[in-house]
py3Dmol code that shows the C-alpha trace and the ligand (Angstrom):
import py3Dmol

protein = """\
ATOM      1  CA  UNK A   1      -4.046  18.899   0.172  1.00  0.00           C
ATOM      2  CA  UNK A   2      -5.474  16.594   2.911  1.00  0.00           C
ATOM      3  CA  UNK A   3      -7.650  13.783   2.269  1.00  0.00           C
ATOM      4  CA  UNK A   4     -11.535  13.597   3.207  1.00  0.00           C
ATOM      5  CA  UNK A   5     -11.883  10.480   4.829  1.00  0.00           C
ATOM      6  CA  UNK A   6     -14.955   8.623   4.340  1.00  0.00           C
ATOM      7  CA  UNK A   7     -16.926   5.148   4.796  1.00  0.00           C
ATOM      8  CA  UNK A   8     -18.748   3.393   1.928  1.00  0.00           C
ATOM      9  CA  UNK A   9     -21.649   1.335   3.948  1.00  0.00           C
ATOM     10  CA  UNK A  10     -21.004  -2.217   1.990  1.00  0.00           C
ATOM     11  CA  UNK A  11     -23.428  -4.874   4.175  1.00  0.00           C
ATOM     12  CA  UNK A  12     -24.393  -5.406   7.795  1.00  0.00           C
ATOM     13  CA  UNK A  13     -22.934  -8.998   8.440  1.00  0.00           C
ATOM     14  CA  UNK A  14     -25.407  -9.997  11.471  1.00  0.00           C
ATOM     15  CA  UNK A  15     -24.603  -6.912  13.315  1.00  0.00           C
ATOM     16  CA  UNK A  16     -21.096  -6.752  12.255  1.00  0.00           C
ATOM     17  CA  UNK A  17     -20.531  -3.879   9.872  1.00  0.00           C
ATOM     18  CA  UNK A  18     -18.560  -4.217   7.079  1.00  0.00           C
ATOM     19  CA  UNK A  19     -17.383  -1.072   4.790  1.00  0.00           C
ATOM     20  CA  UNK A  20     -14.925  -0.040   2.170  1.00  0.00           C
ATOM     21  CA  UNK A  21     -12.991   3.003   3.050  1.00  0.00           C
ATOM     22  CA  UNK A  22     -11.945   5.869   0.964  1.00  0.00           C
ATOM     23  CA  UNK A  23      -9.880   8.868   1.074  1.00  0.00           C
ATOM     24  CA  UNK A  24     -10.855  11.584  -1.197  1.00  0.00           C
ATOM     25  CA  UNK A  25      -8.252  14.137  -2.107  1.00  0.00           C
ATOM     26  CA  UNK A  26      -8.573  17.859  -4.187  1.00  0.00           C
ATOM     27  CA  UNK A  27     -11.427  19.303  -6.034  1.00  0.00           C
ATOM     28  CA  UNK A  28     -14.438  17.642  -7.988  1.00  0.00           C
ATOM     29  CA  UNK A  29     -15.372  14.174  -8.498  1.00  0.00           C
ATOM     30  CA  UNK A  30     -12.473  11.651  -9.219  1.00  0.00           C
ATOM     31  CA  UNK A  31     -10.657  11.426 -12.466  1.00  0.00           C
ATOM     32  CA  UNK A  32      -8.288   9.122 -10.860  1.00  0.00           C
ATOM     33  CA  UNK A  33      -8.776   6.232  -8.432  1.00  0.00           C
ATOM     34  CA  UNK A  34      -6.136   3.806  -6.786  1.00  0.00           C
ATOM     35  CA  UNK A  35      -6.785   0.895  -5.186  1.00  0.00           C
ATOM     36  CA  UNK A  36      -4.652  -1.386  -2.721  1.00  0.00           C
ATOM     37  CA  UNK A  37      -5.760  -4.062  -0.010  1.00  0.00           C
ATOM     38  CA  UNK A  38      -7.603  -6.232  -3.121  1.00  0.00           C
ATOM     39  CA  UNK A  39      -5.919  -9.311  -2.318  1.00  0.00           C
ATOM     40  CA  UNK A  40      -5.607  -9.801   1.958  1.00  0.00           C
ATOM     41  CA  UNK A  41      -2.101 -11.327   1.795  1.00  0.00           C
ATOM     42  CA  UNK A  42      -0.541  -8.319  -0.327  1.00  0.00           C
ATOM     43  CA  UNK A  43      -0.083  -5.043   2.108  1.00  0.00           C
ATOM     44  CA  UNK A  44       2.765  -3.134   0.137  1.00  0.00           C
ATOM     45  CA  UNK A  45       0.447  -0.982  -1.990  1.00  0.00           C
ATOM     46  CA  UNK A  46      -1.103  -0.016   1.312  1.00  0.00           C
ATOM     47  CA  UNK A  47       2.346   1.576   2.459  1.00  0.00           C
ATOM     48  CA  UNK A  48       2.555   2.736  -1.412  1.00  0.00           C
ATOM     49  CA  UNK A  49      -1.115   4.512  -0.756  1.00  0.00           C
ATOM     50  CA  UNK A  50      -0.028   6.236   2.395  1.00  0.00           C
ATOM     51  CA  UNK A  51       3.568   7.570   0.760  1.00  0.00           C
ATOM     52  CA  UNK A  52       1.361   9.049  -2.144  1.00  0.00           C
ATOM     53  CA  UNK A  53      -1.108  10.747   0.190  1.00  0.00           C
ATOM     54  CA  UNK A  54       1.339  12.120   1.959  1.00  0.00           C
ATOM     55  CA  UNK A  55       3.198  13.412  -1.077  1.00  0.00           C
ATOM     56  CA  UNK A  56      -0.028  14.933  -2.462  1.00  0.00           C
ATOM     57  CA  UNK A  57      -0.133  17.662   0.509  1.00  0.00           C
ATOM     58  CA  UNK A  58       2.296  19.630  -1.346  1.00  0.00           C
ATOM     59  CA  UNK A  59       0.688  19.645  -4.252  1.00  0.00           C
ATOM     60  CA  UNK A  60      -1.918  21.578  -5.636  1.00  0.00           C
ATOM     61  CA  UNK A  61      -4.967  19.350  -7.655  1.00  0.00           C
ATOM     62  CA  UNK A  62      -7.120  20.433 -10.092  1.00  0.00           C
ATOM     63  CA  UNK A  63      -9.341  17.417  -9.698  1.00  0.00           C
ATOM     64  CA  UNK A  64      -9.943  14.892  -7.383  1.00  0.00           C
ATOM     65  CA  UNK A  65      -7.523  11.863  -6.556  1.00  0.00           C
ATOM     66  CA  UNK A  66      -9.367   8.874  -4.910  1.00  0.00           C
ATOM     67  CA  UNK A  67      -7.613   6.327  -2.965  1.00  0.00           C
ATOM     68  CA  UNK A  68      -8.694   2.883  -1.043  1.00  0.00           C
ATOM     69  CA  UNK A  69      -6.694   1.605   1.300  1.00  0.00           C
ATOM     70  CA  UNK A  70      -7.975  -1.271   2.280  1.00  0.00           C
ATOM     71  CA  UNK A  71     -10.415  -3.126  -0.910  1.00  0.00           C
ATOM     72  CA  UNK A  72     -11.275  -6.282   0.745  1.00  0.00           C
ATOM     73  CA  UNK A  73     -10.824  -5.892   4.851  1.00  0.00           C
ATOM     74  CA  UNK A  74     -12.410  -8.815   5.814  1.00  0.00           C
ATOM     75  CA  UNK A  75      -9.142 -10.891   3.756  1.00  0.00           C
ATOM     76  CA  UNK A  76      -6.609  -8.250   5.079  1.00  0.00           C
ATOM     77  CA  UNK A  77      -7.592  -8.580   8.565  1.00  0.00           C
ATOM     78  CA  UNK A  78      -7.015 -12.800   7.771  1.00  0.00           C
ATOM     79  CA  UNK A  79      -4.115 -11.385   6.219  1.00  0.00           C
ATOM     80  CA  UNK A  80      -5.465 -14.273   3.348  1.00  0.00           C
ATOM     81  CA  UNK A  81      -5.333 -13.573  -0.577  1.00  0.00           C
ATOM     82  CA  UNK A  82      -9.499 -13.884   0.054  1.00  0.00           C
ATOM     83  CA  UNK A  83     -11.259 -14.312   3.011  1.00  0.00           C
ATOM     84  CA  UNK A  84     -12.789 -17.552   4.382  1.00  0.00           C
ATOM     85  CA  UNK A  85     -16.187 -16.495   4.551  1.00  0.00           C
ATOM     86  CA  UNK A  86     -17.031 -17.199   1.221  1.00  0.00           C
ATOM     87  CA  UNK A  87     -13.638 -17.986  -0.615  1.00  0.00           C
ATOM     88  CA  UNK A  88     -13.877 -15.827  -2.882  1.00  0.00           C
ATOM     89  CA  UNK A  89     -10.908 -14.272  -5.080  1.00  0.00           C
ATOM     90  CA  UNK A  90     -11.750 -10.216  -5.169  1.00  0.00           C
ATOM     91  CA  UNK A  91     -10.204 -10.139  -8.388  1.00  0.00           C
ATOM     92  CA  UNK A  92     -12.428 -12.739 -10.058  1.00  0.00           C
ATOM     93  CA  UNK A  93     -15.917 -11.906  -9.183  1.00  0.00           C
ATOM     94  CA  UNK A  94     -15.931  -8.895 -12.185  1.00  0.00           C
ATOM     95  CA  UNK A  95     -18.142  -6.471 -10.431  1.00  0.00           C
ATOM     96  CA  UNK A  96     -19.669  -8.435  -8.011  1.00  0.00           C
ATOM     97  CA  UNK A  97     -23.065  -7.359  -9.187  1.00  0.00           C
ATOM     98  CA  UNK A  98     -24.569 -11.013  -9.294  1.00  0.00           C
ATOM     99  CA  UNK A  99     -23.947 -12.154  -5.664  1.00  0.00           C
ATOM    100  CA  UNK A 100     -24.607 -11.441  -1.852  1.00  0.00           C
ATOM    101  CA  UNK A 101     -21.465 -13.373  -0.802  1.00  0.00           C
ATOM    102  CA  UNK A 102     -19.334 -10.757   1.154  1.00  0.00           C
ATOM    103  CA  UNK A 103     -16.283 -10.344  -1.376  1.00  0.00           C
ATOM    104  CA  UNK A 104     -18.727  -9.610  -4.136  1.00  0.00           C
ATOM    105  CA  UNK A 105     -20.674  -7.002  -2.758  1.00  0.00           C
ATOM    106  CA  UNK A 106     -17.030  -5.225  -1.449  1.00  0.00           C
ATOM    107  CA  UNK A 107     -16.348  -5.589  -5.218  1.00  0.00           C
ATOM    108  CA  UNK A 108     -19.428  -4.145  -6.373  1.00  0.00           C
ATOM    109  CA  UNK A 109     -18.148  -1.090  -3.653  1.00  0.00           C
ATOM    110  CA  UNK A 110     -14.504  -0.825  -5.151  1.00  0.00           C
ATOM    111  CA  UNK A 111     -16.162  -1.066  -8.762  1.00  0.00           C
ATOM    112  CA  UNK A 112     -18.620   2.078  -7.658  1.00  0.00           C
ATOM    113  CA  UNK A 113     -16.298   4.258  -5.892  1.00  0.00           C
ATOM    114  CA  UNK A 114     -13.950   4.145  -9.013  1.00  0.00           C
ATOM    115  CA  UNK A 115     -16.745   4.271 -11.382  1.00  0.00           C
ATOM    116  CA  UNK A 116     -16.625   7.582 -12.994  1.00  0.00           C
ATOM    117  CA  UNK A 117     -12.863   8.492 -12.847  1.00  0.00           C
ATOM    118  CA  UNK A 118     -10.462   7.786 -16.283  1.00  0.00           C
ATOM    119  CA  UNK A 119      -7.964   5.625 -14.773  1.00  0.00           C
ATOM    120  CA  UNK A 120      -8.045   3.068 -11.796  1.00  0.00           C
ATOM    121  CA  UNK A 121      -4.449   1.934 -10.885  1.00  0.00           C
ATOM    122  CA  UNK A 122      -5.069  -1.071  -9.096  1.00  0.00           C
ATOM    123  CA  UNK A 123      -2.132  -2.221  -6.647  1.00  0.00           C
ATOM    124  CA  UNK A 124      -0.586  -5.598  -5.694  1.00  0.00           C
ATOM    125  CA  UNK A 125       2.487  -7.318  -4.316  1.00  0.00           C
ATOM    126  CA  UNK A 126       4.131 -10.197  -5.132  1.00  0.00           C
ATOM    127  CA  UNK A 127       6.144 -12.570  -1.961  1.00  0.00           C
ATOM    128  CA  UNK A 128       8.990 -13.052  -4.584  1.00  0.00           C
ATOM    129  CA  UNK A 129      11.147  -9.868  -4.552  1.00  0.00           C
ATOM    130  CA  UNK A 130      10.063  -7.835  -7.474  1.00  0.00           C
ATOM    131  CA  UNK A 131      10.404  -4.535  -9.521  1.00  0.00           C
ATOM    132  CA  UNK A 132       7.676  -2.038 -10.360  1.00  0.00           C
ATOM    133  CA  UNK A 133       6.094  -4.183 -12.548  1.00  0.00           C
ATOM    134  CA  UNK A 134       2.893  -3.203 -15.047  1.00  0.00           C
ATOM    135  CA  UNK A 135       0.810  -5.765 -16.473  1.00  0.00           C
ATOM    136  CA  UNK A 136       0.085  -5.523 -20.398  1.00  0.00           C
ATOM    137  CA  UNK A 137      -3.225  -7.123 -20.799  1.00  0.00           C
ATOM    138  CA  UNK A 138      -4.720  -9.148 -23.767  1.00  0.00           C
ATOM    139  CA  UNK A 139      -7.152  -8.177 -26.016  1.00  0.00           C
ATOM    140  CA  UNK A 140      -7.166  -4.238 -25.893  1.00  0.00           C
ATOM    141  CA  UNK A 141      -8.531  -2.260 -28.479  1.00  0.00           C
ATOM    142  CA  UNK A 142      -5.855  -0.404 -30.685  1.00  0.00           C
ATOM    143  CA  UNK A 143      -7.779   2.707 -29.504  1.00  0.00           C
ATOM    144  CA  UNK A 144      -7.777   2.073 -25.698  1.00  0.00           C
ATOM    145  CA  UNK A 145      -3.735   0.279 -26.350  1.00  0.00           C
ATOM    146  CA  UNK A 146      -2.609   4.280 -27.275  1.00  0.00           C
ATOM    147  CA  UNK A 147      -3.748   5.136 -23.612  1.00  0.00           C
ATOM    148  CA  UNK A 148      -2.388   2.320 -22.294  1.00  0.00           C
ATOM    149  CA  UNK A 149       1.238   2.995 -23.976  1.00  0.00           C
ATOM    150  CA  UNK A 150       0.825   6.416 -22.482  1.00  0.00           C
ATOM    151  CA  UNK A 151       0.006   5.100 -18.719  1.00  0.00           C
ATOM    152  CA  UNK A 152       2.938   2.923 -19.016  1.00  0.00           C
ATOM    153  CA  UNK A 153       4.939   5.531 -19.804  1.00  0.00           C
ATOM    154  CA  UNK A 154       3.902   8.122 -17.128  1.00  0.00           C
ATOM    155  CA  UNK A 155       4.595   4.997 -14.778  1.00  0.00           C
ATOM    156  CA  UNK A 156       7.831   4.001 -15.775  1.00  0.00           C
ATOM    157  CA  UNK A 157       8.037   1.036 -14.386  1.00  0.00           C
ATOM    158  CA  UNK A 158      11.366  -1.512 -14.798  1.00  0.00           C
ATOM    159  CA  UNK A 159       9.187  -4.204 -15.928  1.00  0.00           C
ATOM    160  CA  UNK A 160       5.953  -4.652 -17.984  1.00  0.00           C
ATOM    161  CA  UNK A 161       4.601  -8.560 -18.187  1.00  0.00           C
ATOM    162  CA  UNK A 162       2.990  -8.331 -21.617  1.00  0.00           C
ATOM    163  CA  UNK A 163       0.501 -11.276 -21.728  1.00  0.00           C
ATOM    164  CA  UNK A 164      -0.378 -12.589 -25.062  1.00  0.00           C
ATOM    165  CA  UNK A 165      -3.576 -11.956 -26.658  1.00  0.00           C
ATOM    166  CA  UNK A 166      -4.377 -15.778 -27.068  1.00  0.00           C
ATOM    167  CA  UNK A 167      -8.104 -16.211 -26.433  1.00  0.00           C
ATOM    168  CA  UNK A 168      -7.264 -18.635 -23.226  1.00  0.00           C
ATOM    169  CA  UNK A 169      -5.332 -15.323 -21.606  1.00  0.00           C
ATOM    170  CA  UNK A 170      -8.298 -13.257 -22.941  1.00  0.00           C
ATOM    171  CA  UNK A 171     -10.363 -15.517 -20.837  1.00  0.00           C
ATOM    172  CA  UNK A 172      -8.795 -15.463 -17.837  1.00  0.00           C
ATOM    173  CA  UNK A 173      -8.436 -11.742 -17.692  1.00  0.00           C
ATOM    174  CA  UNK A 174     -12.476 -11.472 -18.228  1.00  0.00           C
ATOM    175  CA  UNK A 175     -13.686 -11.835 -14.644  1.00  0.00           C
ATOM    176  CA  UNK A 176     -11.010 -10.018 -12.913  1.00  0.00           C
ATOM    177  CA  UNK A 177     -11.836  -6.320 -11.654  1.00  0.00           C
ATOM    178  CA  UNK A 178      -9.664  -4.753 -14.534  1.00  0.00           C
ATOM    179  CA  UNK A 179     -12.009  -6.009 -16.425  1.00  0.00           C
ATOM    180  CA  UNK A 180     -15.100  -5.106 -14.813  1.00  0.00           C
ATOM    181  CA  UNK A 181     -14.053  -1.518 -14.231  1.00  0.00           C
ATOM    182  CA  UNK A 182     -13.026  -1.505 -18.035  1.00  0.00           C
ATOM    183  CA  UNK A 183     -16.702  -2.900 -19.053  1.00  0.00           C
ATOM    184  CA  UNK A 184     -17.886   0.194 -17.191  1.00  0.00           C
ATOM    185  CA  UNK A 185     -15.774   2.782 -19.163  1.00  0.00           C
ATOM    186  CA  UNK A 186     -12.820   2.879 -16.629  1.00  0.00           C
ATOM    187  CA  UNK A 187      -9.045   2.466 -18.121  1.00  0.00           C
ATOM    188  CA  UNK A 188      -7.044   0.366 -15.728  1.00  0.00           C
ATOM    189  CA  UNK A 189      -3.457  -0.163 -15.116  1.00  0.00           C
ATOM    190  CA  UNK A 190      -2.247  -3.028 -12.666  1.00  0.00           C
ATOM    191  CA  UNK A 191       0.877  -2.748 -11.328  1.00  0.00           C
ATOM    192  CA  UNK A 192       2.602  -5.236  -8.901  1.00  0.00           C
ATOM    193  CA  UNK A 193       5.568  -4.844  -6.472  1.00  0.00           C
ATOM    194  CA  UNK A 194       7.781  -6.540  -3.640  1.00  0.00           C
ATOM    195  CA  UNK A 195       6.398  -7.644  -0.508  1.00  0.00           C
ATOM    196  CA  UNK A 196       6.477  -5.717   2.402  1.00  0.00           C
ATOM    197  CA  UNK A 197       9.971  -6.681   3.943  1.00  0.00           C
ATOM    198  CA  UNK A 198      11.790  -6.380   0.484  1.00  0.00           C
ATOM    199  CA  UNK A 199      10.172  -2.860  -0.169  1.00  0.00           C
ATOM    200  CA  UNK A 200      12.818  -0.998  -0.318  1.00  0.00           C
ATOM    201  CA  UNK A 201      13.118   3.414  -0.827  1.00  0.00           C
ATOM    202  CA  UNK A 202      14.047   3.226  -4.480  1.00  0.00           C
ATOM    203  CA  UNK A 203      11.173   0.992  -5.854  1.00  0.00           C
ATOM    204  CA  UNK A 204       8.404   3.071  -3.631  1.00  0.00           C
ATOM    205  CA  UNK A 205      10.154   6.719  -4.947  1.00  0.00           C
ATOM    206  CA  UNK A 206       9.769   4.533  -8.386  1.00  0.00           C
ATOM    207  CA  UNK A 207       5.980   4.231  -7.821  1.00  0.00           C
ATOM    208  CA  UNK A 208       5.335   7.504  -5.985  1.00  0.00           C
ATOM    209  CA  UNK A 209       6.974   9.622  -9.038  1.00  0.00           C
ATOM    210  CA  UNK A 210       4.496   7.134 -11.781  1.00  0.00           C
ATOM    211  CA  UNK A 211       1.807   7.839  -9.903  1.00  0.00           C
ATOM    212  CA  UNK A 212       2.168  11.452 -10.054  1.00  0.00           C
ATOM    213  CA  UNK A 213       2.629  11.205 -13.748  1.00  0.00           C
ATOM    214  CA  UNK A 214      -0.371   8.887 -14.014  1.00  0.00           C
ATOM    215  CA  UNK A 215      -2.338  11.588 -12.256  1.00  0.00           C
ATOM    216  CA  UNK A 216      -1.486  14.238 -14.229  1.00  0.00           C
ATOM    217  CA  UNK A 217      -2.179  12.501 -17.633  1.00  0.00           C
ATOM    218  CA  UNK A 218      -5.702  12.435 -16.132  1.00  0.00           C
ATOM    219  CA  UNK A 219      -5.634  15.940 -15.572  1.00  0.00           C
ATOM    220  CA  UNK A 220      -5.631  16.191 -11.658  1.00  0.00           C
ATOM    221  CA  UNK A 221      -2.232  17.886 -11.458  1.00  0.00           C
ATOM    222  CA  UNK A 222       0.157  19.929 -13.472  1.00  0.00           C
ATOM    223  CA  UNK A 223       2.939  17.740 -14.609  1.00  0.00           C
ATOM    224  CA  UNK A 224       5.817  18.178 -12.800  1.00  0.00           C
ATOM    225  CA  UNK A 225       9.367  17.491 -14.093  1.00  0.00           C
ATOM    226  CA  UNK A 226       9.826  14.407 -12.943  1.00  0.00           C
ATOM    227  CA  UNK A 227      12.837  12.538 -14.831  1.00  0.00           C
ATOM    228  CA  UNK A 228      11.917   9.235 -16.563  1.00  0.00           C
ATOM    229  CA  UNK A 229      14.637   6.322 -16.108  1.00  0.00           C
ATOM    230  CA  UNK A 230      12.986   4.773 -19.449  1.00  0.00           C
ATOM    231  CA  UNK A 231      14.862   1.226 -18.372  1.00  0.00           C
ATOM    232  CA  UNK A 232      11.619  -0.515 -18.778  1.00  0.00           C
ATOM    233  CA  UNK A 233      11.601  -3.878 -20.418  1.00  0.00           C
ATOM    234  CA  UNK A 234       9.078  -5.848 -22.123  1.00  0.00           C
ATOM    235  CA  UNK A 235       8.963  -9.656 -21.339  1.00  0.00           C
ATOM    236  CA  UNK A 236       6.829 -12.511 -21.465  1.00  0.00           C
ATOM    237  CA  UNK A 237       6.659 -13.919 -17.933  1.00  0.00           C
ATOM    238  CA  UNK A 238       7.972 -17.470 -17.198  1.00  0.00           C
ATOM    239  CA  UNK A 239       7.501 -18.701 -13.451  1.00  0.00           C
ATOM    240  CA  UNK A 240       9.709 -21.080 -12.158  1.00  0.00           C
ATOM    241  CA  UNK A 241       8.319 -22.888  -9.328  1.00  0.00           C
ATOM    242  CA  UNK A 242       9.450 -25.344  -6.015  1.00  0.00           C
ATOM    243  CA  UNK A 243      10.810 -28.816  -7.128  1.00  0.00           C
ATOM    244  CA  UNK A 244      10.352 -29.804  -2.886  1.00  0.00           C
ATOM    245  CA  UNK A 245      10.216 -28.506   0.467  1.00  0.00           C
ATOM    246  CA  UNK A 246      13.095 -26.495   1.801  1.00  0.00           C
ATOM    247  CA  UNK A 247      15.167 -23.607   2.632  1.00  0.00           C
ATOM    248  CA  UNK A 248      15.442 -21.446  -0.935  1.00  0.00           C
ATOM    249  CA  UNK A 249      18.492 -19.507  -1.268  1.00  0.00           C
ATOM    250  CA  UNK A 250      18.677 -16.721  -3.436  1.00  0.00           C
ATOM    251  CA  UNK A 251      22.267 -16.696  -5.533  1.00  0.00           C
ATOM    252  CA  UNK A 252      21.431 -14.874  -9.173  1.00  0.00           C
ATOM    253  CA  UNK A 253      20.669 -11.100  -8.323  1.00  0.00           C
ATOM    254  CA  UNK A 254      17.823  -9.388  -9.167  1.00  0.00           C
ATOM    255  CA  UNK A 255      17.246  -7.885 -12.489  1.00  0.00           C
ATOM    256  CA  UNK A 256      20.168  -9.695 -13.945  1.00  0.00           C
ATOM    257  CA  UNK A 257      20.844 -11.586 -17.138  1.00  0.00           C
ATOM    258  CA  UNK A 258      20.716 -15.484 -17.041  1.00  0.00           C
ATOM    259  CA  UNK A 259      20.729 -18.223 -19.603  1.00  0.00           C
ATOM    260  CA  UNK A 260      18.899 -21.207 -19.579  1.00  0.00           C
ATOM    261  CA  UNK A 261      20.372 -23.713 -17.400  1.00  0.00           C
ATOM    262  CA  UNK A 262      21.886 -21.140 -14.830  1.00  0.00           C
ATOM    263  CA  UNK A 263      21.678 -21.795 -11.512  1.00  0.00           C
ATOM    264  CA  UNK A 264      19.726 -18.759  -9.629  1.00  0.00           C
ATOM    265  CA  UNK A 265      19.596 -20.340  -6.130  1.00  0.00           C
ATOM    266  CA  UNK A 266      19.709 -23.501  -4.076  1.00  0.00           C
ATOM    267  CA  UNK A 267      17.355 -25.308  -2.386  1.00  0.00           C
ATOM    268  CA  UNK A 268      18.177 -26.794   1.333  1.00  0.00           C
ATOM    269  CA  UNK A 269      16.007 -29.716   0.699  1.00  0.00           C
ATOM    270  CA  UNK A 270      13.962 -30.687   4.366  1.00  0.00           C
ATOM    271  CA  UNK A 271      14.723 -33.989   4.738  1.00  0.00           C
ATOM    272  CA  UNK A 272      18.519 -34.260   3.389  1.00  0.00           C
ATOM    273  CA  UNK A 273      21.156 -31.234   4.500  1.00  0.00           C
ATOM    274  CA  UNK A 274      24.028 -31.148   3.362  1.00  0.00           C
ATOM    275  CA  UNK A 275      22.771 -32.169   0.041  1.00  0.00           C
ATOM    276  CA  UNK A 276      21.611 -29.025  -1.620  1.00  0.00           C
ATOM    277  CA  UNK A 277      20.037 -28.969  -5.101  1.00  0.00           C
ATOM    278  CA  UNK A 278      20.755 -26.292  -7.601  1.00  0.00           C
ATOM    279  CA  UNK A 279      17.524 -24.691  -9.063  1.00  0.00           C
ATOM    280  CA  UNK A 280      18.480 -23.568 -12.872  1.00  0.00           C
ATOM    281  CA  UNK A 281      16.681 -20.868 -15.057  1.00  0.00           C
ATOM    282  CA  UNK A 282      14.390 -22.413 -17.393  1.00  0.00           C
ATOM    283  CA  UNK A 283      14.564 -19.894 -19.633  1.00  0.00           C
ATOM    284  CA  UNK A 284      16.814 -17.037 -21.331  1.00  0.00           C
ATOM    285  CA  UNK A 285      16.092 -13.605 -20.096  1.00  0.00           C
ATOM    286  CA  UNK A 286      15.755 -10.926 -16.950  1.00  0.00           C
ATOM    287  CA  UNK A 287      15.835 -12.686 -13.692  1.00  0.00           C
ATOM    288  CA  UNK A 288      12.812 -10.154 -13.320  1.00  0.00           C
ATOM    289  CA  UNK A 289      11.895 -12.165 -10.109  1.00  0.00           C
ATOM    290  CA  UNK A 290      13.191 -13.793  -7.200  1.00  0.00           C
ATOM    291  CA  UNK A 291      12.489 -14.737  -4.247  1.00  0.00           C
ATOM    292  CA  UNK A 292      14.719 -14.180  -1.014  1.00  0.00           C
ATOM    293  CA  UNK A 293      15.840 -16.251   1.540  1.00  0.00           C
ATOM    294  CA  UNK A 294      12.704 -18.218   2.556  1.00  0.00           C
ATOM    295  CA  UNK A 295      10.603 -21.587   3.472  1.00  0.00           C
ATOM    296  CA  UNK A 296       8.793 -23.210   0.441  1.00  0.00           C
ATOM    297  CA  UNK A 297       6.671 -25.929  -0.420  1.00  0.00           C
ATOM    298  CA  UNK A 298       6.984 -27.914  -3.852  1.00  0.00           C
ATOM    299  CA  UNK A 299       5.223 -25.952  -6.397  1.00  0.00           C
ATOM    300  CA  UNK A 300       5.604 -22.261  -4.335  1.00  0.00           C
ATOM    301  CA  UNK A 301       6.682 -19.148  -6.224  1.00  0.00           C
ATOM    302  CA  UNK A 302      10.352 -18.928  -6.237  1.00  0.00           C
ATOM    303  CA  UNK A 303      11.365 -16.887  -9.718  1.00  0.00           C
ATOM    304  CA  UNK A 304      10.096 -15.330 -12.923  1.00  0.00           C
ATOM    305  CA  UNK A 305      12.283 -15.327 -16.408  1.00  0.00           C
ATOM    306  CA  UNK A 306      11.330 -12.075 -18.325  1.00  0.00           C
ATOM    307  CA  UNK A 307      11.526 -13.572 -21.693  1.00  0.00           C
ATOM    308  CA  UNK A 308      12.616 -10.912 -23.975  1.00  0.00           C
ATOM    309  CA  UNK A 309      10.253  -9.659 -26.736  1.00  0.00           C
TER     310      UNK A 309
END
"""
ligand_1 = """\
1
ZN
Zn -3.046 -9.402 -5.740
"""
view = py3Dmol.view(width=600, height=400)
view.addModel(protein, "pdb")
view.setStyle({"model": 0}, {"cartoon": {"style": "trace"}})
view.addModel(ligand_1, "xyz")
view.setStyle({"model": 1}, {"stick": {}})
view.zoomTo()
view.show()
């Protein structure tokens, strides 16, 4: 089935108009939404949106299937995690309800247009390389955990960061637009992958297949026989961060073992070649992320332990 493409009017920013885009496809309202382009730094789950589109013309829905592309344009077009015009993180506002800065009324939009449909799996990338990756949040109810077993399942991912239900994580997790859609009735499922140049065929078939499942557990498709790998694991998260500025080479592969103390890459520092500096795992787990060859400051992003539960 083809999409019906379609214009949400969000606010008339002195004469410049500003709207979130959607792209409705099969029958009915929406029983399941997904949403990319929340974060303007993060376009993966845009080419992850556009794979699943086109894999839904085949396929025959019983419901509808709502997808937006692009949740916060004015950030993507900055290509920014949030957009300078009111720095403003989309995915801390809740539902943007109480505000006329720009990235809360495009949240109150996203929050609308997936109000309504059971599940909203909202879609981000990471710069490190990394696996289909779910997020567990804190402080489900045992009720609403069953479903959210169930959407992990249909997803399949490798990993799933289970967060603990301390009431600091709870916090944290309370203004974010999970949250906000799940005040309103909506499950949600947040799933992270690589960035764009480390995206590679297997992880998006990954994705493509889960969301399929996902949108037949709420009812918009027959289920297919699609094959679960069932290689997910279940880890705390430890990031591992910068000591300086440098060149970071990658040397522990992805997805591998390590022990504490093992060296997983080396930093070039930028003031002393020759002179490298081993950066260890400070943990005992899944090298569950990594990134590749790049620049970084002190303090960037430059691996995650999965600490085994
Ligand atoms: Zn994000």
């Amino acid at each position: 089935m083809h999409p019906a493409y379609a214009r949400i009017n969000v606010h008339d920013a002195g004469g410049m108009a500003i709207h979130l885009p959607i792209a409705d496809i099969g029958p009915g309202p929406p029983r399941m939404t997904v949403v990319a382009g929340i974060h303007g730094d993060e376009p993966s789950p845009l080419l992850l949106v556009d794979r699943f589109v086109t894999a839904l013309r085949d396929v025959e829905l019983r419901a509808g299937i709502r997808v937006i592309a692009a949740a916060n344009p004015p950030a993507l077009l900055q290509r920014t995690r949030w957009s300078s015009w009111d720095d403003e993180d989309m995915n801390r506002v809740g539902d943007g309800h109480d505000g006329p800065a720009l990235t809360r009324r495009l949240a109150a939009a996203v929050c609308d247009a997936a109000t309504g449909s059971q599940l909203s799996v909202n879609l981000h990338n990471f710069v490190m390389r990394t696996p289909l990756l779910a997020i567990d949040p804190p402080g489900l109810s045992a009720e609403r955990r069953v479903r959210h077993e169930r959407y992990i399942e249909a997803l399949d991912p490798h990993v799933v960061w289970v967060f603990e239900d301390t009431p600091e994580s709870v916090r944290t997790f309370a203004t974010s637009l999970d949250a906000a859609l799940e005040r309103r009735g909506v499950d949600t499922l947040a799933v992270e992958m690589a960035d764009l140049p480390e995206l590679d065929e297997p992880l998006l078939a990954r994705a493509i297949s889960g969301l399929m499942r996902l949108a037949a557990v709420c009812g918009c498709l027959d289920a297919a026989e699609r094959p679960l790998r069932r290689t997910t694991v279940r880890v705390h998260r430890k990031l591992m961060r910068s000591p300086g500025a440098g060149i970071f080479e990658p040397i522990a592969p992805l997805a591998s073992p390590v022990e504490e103390g093992e060296v997983i890459g080396d930093l070039i520092p930028l003031e002393r070649p020759g002179d490298r500096v081993h950066v260890r795992a400070s943990g005992t787990g899944w090298l569950i992320q990594r990134l590749g060859r790049r620049f970084v400051r002190p303090g960037d992003m430059i691996a995650a332990i999965g600490l085994r539960l």
